[in-house]
C-alpha positions as a Python dict, from the first residue, in 0.01 Angstrom:
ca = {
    (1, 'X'): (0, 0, 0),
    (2, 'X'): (308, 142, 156),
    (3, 'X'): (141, 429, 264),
    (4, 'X'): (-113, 237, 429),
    (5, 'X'): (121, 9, 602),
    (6, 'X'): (297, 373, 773),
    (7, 'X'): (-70, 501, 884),
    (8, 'X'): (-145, 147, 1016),
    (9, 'X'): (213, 148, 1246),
    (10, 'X'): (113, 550, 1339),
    (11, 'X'): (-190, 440, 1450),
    (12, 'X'): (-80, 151, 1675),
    (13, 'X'): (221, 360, 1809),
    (14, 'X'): (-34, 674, 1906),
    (15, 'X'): (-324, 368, 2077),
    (16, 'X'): (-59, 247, 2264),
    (17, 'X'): (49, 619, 2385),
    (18, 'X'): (-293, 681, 2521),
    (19, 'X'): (-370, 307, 2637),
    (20, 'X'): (-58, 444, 2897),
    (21, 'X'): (-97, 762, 2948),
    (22, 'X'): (-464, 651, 3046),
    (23, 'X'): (-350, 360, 3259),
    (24, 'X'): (-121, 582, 3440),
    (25, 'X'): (-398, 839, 3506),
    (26, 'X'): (-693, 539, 3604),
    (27, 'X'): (-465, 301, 3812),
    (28, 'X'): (-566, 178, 4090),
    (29, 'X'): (-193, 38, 4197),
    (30, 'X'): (52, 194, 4340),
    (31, 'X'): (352, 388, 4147),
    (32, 'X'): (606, 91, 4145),
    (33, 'X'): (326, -189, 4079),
    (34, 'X'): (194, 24, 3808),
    (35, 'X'): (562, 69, 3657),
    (36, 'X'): (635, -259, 3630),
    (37, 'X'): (287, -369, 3501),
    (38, 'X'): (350, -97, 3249),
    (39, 'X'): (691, -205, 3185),
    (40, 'X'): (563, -562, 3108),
    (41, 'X'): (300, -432, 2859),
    (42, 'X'): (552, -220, 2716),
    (43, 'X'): (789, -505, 2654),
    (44, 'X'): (530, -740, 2494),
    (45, 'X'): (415, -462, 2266),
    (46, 'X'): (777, -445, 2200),
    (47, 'X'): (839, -799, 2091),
    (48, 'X'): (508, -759, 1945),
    (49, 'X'): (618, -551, 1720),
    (50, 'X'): (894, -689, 1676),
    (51, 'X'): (763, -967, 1540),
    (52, 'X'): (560, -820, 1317),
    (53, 'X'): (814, -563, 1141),
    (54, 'X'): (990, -912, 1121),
    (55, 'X'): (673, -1105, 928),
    (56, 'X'): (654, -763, 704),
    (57, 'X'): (1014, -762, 626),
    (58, 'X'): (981, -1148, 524),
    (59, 'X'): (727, -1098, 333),
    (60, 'X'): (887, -848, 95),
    (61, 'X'): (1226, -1076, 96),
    (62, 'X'): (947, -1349, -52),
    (63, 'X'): (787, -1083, -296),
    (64, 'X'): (1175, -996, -413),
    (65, 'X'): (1121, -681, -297),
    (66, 'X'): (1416, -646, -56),
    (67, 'X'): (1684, -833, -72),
    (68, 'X'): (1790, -1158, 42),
    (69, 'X'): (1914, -1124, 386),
    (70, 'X'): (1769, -757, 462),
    (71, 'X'): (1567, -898, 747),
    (72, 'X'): (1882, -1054, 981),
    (73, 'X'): (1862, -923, 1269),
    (74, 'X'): (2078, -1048, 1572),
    (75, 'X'): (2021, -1114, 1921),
    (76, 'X'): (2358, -1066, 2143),
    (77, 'X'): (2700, -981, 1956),
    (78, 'X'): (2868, -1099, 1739),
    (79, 'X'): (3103, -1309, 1996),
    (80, 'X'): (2812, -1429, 2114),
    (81, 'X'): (2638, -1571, 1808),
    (82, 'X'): (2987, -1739, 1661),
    (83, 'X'): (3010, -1934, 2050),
    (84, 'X'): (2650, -2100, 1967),
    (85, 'X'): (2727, -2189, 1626),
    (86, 'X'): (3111, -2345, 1735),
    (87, 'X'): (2825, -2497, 1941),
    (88, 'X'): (2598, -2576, 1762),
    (89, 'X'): (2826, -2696, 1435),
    (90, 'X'): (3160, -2817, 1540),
    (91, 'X'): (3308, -2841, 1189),
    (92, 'X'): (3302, -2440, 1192),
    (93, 'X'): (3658, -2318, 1276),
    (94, 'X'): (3753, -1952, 1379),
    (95, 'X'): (3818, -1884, 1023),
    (96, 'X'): (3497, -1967, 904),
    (97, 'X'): (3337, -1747, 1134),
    (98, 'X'): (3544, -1393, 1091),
    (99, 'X'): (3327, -1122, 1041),
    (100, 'X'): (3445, -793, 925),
    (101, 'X'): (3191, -496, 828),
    (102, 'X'): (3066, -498, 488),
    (103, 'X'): (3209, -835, 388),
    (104, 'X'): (2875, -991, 528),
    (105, 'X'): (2876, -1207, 158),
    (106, 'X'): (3184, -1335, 215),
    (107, 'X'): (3078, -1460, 553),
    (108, 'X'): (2761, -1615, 374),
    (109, 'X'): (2974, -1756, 146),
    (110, 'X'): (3186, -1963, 403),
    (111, 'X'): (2908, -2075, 577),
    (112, 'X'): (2722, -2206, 285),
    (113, 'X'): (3018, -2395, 178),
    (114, 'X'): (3104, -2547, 559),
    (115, 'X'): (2724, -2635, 616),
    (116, 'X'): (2582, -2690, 272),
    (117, 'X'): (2261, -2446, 324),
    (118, 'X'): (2152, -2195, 107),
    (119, 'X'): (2197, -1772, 224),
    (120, 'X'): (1844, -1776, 357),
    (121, 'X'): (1877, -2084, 569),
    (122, 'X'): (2189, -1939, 741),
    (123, 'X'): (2020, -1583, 753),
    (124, 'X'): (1757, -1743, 923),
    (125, 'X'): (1945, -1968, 1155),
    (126, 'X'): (2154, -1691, 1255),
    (127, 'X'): (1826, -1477, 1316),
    (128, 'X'): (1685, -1757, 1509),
    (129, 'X'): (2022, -1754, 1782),
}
C-alpha cells in the first residue's frame, strides 16, 4: 500500500512537470502573463498537495500508525502563533506558551491543563492558525 501511495505522488509530480513544460511551449500569452498564470497553477497544486499529504498524514494518526501529533504543521513562527492564541485565549500567560526544541510535550502538557482539550485538539487548533 505504501508503495503504491509513492508511485501515485511520482506520478502526479511528473503530470504536473509536463502539464508546464507543455503550457510553456503551447501558450498563447505572453512571457509575464504566462508566468504568473503558471505561478497561480503552481501554487494551487501546491496547497493541493498540501492538503492532501495533510488528509494522508491524518489518516495514519487515526489508524495509530504515526503518532499523535506527527501531522502539526505551522503556518508563520512561532511568535506568531503564541500572539493569536494570547488572542484567541486570554487566560494563556507567557509561561504557558514557552516553547523550547524538543520539549514540544511539555508544551502540550500546559496547554491541555490551561484549556482543558485533549493533545489532538490543541495539535489541531494550532495547525488550524
Amino acid at each position: 500500500m505504501n508503495n503504491d501511495n509513492g508511485k501515485i505522488l511520482m506520478a502526479t509530480l511528473a503530470g504536473i512537470g509536463a502539464g508546464v513544460a507543455a503550457g510553456m511551449l503551447l501558450a498563447p500569452d505572453n512571457g509575464r502573463a504566462t508566468r504568473d498564470t503558471i505561478g497561480r497553477s503552481l501554487k494551487k497544486v501546491g496547497d493541493d498537495m498540501e492538503r492532501t499529504v495533510k488528509n494522508w498524514m491524518d489518516s495514519l494518526e487515526n489508524k495509530k500508525v504515526t503518532g499523535t501529533g506527527s501531522s502539526l504543521q505551522m503556518r508563520g513562527s512561532w511568535d506568531d502563533v503564541k500572539g493569536q492564541l494570547k488572542q484567541n485565549y486570554a487566560e494563556l500567560t507567557e509561561d504557558d506558551l514557552t516553547y523550547a526544541e524538543g520539549k514540544e510535550d511539555e508544551l502540550f502538557g500546559r496547554l491541555q491543563q490551561k484549556l482543558g482539550k485533549t493533545k489532538d485538539e490543541i495539535v489541531r487548533l494550532i495547525s488550524d492558525l
